[in-house]
C-alpha positions as CSV (number, residue, x, y, z in Angstrom):
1,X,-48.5,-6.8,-0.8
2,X,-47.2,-9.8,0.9
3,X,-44.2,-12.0,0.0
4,X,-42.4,-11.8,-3.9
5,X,-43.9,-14.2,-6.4
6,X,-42.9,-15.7,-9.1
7,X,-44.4,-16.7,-12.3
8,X,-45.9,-19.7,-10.8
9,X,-47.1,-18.5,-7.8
10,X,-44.6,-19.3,-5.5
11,X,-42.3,-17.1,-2.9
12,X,-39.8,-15.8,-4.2
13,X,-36.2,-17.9,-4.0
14,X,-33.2,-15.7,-4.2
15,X,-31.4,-18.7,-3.0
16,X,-32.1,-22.1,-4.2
17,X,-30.0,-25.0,-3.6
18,X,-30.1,-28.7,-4.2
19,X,-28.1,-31.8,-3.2
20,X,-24.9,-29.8,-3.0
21,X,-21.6,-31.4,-2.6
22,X,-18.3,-29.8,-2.4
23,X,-15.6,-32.7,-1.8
24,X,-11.6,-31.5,-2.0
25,X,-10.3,-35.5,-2.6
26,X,-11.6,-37.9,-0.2
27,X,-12.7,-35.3,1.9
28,X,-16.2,-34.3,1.8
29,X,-16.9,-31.0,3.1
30,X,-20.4,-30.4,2.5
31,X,-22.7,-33.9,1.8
32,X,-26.0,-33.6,0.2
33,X,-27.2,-30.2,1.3
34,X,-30.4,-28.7,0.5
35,X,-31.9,-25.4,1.3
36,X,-33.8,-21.7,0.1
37,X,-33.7,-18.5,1.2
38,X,-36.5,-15.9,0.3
39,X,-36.5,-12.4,-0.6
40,X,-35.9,-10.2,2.5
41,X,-35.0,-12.8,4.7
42,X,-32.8,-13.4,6.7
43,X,-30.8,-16.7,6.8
44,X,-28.1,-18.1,9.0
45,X,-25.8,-21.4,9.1
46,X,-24.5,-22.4,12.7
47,X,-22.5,-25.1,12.9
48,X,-18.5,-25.9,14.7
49,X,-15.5,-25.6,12.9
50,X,-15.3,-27.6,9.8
51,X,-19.3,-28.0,9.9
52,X,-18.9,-27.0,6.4
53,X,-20.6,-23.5,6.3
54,X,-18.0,-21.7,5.0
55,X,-17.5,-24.3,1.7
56,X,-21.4,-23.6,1.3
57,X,-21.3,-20.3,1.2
58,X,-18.5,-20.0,-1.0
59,X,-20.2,-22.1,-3.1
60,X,-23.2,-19.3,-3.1
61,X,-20.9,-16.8,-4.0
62,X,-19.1,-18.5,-6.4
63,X,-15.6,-18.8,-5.4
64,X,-15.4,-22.6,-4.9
65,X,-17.4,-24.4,-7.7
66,X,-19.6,-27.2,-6.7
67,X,-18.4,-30.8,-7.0
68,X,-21.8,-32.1,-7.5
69,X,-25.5,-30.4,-7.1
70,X,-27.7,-27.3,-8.3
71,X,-27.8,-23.8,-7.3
72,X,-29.8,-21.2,-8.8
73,X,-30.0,-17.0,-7.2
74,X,-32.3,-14.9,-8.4
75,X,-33.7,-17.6,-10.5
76,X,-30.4,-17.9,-12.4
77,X,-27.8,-20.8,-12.7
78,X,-25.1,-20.3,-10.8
79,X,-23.0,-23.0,-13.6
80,X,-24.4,-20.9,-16.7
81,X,-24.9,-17.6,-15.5
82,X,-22.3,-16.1,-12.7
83,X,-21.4,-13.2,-14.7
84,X,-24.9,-11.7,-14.3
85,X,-24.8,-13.1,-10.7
86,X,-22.3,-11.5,-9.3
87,X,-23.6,-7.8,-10.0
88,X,-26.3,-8.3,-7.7
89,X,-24.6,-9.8,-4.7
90,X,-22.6,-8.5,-2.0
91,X,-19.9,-10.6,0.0
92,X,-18.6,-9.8,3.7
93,X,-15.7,-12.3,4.1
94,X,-14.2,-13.7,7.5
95,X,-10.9,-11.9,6.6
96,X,-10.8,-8.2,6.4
97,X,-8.7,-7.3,2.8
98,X,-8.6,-3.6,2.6
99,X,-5.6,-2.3,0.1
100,X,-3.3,-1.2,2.9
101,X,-1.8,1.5,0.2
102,X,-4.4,3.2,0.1
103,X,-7.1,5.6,1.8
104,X,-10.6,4.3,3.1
105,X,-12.5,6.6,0.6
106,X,-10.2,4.8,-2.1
107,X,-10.3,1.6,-1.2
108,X,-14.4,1.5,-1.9
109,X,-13.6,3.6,-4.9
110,X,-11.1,1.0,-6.7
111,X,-13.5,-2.0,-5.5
112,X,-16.6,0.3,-7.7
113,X,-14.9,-0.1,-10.5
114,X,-15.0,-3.6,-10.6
115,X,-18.9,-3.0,-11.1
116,X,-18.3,-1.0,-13.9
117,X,-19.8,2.1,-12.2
118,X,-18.6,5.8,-13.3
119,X,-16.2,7.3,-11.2
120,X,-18.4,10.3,-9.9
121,X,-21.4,7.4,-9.2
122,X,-18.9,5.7,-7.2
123,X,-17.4,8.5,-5.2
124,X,-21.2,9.8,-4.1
125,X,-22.0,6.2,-3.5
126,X,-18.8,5.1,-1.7
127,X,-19.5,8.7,0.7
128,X,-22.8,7.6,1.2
129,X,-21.8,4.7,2.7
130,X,-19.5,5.7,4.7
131,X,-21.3,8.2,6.3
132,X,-24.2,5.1,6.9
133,X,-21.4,3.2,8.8
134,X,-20.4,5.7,10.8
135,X,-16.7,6.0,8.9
136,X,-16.9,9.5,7.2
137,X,-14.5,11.2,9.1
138,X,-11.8,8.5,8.5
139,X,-12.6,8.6,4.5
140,X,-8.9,10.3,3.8
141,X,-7.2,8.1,6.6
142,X,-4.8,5.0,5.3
143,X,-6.7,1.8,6.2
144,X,-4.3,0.6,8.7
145,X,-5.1,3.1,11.0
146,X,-8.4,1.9,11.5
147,X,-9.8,-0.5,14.6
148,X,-10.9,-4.0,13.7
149,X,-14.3,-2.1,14.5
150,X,-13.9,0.2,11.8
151,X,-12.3,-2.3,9.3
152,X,-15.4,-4.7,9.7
153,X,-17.9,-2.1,8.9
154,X,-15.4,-1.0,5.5
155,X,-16.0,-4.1,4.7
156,X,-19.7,-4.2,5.2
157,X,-19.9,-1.2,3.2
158,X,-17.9,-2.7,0.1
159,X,-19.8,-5.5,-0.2
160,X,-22.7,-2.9,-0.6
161,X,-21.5,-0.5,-3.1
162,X,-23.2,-2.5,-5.7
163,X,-26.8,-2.2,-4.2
164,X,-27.1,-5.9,-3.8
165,X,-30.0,-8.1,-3.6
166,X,-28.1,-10.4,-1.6
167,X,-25.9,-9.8,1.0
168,X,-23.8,-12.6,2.4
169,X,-21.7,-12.6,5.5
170,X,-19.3,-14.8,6.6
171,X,-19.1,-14.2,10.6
172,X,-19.4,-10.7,10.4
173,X,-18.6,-10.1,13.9
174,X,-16.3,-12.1,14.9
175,X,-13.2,-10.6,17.2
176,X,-15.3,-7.7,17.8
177,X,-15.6,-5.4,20.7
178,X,-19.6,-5.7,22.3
179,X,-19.7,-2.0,21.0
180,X,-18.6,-2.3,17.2
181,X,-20.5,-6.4,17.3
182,X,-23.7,-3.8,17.8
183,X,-23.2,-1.1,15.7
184,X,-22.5,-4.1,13.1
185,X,-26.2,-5.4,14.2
186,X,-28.0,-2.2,14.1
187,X,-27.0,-1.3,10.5
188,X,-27.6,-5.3,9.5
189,X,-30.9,-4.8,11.0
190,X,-31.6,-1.7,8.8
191,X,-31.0,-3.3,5.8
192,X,-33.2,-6.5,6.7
193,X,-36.2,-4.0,7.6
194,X,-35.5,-2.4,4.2
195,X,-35.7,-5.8,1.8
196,X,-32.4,-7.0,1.7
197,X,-31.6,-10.5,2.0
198,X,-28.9,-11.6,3.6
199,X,-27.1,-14.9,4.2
200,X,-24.5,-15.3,7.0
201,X,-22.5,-17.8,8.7
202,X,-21.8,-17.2,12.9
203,X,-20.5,-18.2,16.3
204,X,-22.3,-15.9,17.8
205,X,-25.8,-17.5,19.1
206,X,-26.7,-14.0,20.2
207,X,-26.4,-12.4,16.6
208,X,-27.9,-15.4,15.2
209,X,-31.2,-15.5,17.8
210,X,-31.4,-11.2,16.7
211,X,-30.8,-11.3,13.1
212,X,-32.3,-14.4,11.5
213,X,-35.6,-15.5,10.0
214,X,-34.5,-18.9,9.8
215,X,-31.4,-20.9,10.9
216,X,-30.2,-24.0,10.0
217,X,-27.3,-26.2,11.9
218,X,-24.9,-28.1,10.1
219,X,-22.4,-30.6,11.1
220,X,-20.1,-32.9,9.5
221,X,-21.3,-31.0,6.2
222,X,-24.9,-32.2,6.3
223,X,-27.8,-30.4,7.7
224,X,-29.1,-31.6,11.1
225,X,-32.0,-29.1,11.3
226,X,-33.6,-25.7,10.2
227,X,-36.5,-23.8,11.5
228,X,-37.0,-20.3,13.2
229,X,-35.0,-19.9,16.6
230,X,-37.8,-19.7,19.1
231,X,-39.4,-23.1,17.2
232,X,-36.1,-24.5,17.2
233,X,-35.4,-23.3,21.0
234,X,-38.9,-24.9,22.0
235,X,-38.3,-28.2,20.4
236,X,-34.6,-29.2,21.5
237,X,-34.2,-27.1,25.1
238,X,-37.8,-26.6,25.9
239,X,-38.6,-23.2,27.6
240,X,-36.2,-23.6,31.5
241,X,-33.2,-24.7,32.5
242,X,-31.9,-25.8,35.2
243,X,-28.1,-26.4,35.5
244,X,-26.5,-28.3,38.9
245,X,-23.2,-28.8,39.7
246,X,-22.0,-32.0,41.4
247,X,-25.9,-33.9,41.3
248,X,-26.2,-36.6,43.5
249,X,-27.6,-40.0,42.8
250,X,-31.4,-39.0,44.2
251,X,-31.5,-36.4,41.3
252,X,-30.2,-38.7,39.0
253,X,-33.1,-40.5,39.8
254,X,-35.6,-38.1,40.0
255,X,-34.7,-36.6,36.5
256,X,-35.1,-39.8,35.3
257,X,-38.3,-41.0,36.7
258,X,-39.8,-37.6,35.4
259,X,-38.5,-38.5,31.6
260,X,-37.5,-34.6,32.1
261,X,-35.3,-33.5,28.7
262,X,-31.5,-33.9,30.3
263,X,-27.9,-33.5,29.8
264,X,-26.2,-35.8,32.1
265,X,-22.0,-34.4,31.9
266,X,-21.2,-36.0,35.0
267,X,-19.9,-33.5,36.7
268,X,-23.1,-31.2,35.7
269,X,-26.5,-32.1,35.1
270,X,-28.3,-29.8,32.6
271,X,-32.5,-30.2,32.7
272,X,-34.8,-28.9,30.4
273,X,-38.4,-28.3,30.4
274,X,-41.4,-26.9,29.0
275,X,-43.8,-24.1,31.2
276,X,-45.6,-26.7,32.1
277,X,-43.4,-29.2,33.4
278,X,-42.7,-26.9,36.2
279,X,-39.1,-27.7,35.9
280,X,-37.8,-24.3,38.4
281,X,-40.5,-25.1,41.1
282,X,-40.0,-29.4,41.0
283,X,-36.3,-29.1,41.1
284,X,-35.7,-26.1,42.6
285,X,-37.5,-26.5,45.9
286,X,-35.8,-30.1,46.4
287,X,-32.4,-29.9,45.0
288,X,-31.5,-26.1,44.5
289,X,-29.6,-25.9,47.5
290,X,-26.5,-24.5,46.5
291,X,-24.9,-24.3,43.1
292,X,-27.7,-24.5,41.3
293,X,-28.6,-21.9,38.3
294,X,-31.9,-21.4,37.3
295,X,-32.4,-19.5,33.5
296,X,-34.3,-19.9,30.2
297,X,-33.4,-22.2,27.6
298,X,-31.1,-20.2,24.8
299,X,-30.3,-21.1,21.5
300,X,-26.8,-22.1,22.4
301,X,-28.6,-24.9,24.3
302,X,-30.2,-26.0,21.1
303,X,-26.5,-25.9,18.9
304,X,-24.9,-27.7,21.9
305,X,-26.7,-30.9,22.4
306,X,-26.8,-31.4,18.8
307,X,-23.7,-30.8,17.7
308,X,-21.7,-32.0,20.9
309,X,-19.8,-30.1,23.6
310,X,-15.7,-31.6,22.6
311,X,-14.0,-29.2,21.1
312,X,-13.2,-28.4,17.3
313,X,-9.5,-27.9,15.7
């Protein structure tokens, strides 16, 4: 069938934003952002700390209003229309906010109602999920007994009682054990594969590289590029790296008289090249003596020479 059109023959937009702006006083968190997301795909917004992905997506969601801007989901404005908005998107916040009072099971039960869905709907639905994340056999235990583990898929089920169009996640993984972070991936994967299109913030260049369609990386709350991850890989750490410790003057040189892509930290000098560049063979066999690491360019390469290596409060 191919991709969701609308009326004018366009993909489809579940998310469409325009010049938005969220400022709190003098303090502009997000400047002038611009972006879409399609139907069943997958979206992510990298950035550091205060990058302002968190103020966007809030904005998505509704729980910070926009200072300045347009937003439309599902073809709806977000200004005008929020009430019908909200019943077709799901939220996964950072924080984990279970009712500590009461029982798993109840917990997605009382947040069903808010969706104005009958009681014996909800409790088949809320079991459902539950089994799906793997937490059925804790569905009559208090919340606070649960791992962080178990407490970040509760989550992820909530914010999927309502059979949402839209699923957005605000670093779903983060403070996770390897095994919950994949468990996490795996169901976030099934949903992708079955049409549901998600929106999610991270830290983690790993989930980003596995989940998303697209990416785009913020900083300073403007956009500083978007693409897919291998295009974006390709274009801004090439294909292989090659990291040395303590380079002398000779490589210095070298590097330079190549043009080869380069991160000069002092210390550490950080090469990049395409396949054909031969980067491995050219530096390897002359300078690789000893520490010297040889690898393939990742996408944390790619959100680190944009966005800087000091570190964010």
């Amino acid at each position: 069938m191919g991709e969701d059109l609308n009326f004018m023959g366009s993909p489809r937009y579940i998310i469409e934003a325009k010049n938005l702006r969220k400022t709190f006083g003098e303090f502009v968190a997000v400047d002038d952002v611009s972006f879409h997301l399609l139907q069943g795909e997958c979206l992510g917004l990298l950035g550091p700390n205060g990058a302002g992905k968190t103020s966007t997506i809030r904005m998505v969601y509704g729980f910070s209003p926009m200072t300045d801007g347009s937003l439309h989901l599902f073809g709806l404005d977000m200004k005008t229309e929020w009430r019908a908005i909200r019943f077709s998107i799901g939220v996964c916040q950072q924080e984990n906010t279970p009712d500590p009072d009461l029982t798993v099971l109840q917990n997605l039960q009382v947040f069903a109602s808010y969706f104005d869905m009958p009681r014996r709907a909800a409790k088949e639905k809320a079991l459902q999920l539950l089994q799906y994340m793997a937490l059925d056999h804790r569905r009559n235990d208090t919340v606070t007994s649960l791992s962080g583990g178990m407490l970040r898929r509760l989550i992820l089920a909530r914010a999927l009682l309502n059979d949402p169009e839209l699923l957005i996640l605000d670093e779903p993984t983060t403070a996770l054990d390897p095994q919950s972070r994949h468990q996490v991936w795996e169901r976030l994967e099934e949903l992708r594969s079955e049409g549901l299109s998600i929106l999610l913030t991270t830290h983690n260049m790993d989930e980003a590289s596995r989940l998303c369609d697209r990416l785009i990386i913020m900083d300073h709350g403007k956009i500083l590029v978007q693409g897919k991850p291998s295009a974006l890989i390709r274009e801004y750490a090439g294909r292989d790296v090659v990291e040395i410790t303590e380079p002398d003057q000779e490589l210095r040189d070298f590097v330079q008289s190549q043009q080869f892509m380069h991160d000069d930290l002092g210390h550490r000098l950080i090469i990049y090249g395409q396949a054909d560049d031969r980067v491995f063979e050219r530096i390897g066999s002359r300078f690789c003596r000893e520490k010297c690491i040889q690898r393939m360019a990742t996408l944390e390469d790619v959100f680190l020479r944009l966005t800087g290596r000091e570190l964010r409060e």
